[in-house]
C-alpha positions, 0 to 999 in steps of 0.5 A, spaced: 321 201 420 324 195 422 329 197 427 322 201 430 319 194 431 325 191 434 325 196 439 318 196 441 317 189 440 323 186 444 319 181 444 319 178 437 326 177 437 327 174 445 321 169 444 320 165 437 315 160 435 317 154 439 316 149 434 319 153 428 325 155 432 326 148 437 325 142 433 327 138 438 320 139 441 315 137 437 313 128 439 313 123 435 307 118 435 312 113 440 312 119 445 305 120 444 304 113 446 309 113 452 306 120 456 298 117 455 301 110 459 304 114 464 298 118 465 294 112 465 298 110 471 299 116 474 290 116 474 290 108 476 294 110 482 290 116 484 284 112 483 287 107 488 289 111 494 282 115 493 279 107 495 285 106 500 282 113 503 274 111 503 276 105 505 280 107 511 274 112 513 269 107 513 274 104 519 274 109 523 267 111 523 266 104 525 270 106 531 266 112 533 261 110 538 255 116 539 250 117 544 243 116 542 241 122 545 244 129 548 246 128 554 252 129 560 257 124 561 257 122 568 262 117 569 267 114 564 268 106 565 274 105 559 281 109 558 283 111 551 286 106 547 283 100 552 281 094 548 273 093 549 268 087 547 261 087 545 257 088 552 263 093 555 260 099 559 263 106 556 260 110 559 254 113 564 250 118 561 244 122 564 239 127 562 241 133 568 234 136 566 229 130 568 231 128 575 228 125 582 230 123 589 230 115 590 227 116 598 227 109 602 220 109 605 220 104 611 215 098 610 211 100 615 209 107 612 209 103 605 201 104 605 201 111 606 204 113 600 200 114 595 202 117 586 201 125 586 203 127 593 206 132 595 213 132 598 217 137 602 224 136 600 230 138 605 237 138 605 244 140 609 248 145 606 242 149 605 239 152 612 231 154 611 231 152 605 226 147 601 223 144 595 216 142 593 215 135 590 210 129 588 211 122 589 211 120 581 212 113 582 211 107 588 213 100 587 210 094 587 215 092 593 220 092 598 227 091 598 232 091 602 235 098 605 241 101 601 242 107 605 245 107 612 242 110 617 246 115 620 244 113 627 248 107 629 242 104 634 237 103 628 236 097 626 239 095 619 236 090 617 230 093 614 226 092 608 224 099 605 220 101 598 224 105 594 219 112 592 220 116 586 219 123 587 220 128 582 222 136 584 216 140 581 222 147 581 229 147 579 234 146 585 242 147 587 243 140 589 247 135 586 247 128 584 248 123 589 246 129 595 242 126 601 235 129 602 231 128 608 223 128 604 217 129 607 210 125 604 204 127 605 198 122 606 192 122 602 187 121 608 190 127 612 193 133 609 197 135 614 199 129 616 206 126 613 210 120 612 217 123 614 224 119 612 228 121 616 234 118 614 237 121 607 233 120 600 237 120 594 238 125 589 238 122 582 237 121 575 230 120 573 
């Protein structure tokens, strides 16, 4: 029976029990001692580097900058890795769903326009085509002229009222586009204030 067992159970011959066969492996209390020390160290190291980490962490979520809202990222005023203060402009974003056109009305006409009239929108590029708008905001006063007219015996020293008109429809123009912007009156409706010289198609 021996020599059976010895021949299925190899095992019992290769691997005997570790303290009763190598003495050498069972610890003293100084061993002991010794291996919790080192323990100990290994953990105070480990705490050490996971506040190192979070630490570390928390400086750099000090350097991410978010937007307070969703928007698209028109224009950007730094480079990265450029040094910036408190009142540095990063960046000009916009909301690309809400736009107006910023027409130059001429003084003259300033009476005329009234909120909630209807504008008739043009713009080169676009032959036959147009687009409805109202007038959303009128200001209380003229500034001077911002854009140049594009025939050189106008004159230039003028002072306008800068309209906000909002685009009832989506259109193809483009930020920064020049329109051409008719107004309606409110005393009569078929007559119009026309600016002539290109509005500005902007960001509301």
């Amino acid at each position: 029976m021996g020599k059976r067992a010895r021949a299925f159970c190899p095992e019992l011959l290769i691997f005997p029990k570790p303290l009763e066969r190598n003495p050498s492996l069972r610890f003293s209390a100084e061993d002991s001692e010794r291996t919790q020390r080192d323990l100990d160290v290994v953990r105070a190291r480990r705490s050490s580097a996971l506040a190192t980490i979070t630490r570390i962490e928390a400086e750099i979520a000090k350097t991410r900058i978010l937007a307070p809202f969703k928007d698209t990222v028109l224009r950007r005023h730094v480079e990265p890795g450029e040094g910036i203060n408190a009142h540095t402009a990063l960046a000009t974003l916009a909301d690309l769903n809400r736009v107006r056109i910023e027409a130059e009305v001429d003084e003259y006409d300033a009476g005329r326009v009234q909120n909630g009239a209807r504008v008739r929108i043009t713009a080169e590029g676009f032959p036959a085509k147009s687009w409805n708008g109202i007038v959303e905001e009128v200001p209380d006063g003229v500034v001077e002229k911002g854009l140049q007219p594009r025939d050189p015996s106008r004159p230039v020293d003028v002072r306008v009222l800068r309209v906000k008109i909002a685009l009832t429809n989506a259109t193809p123009l483009k930020l920064g586009q020049r329109v051409a912007v008719e107004i309606a009156t409110p005393a009569v409706t078929a007559a119009l204030v026309t600016q002539r010289e290109p509005a500005h198609f902007a960001v509301a």
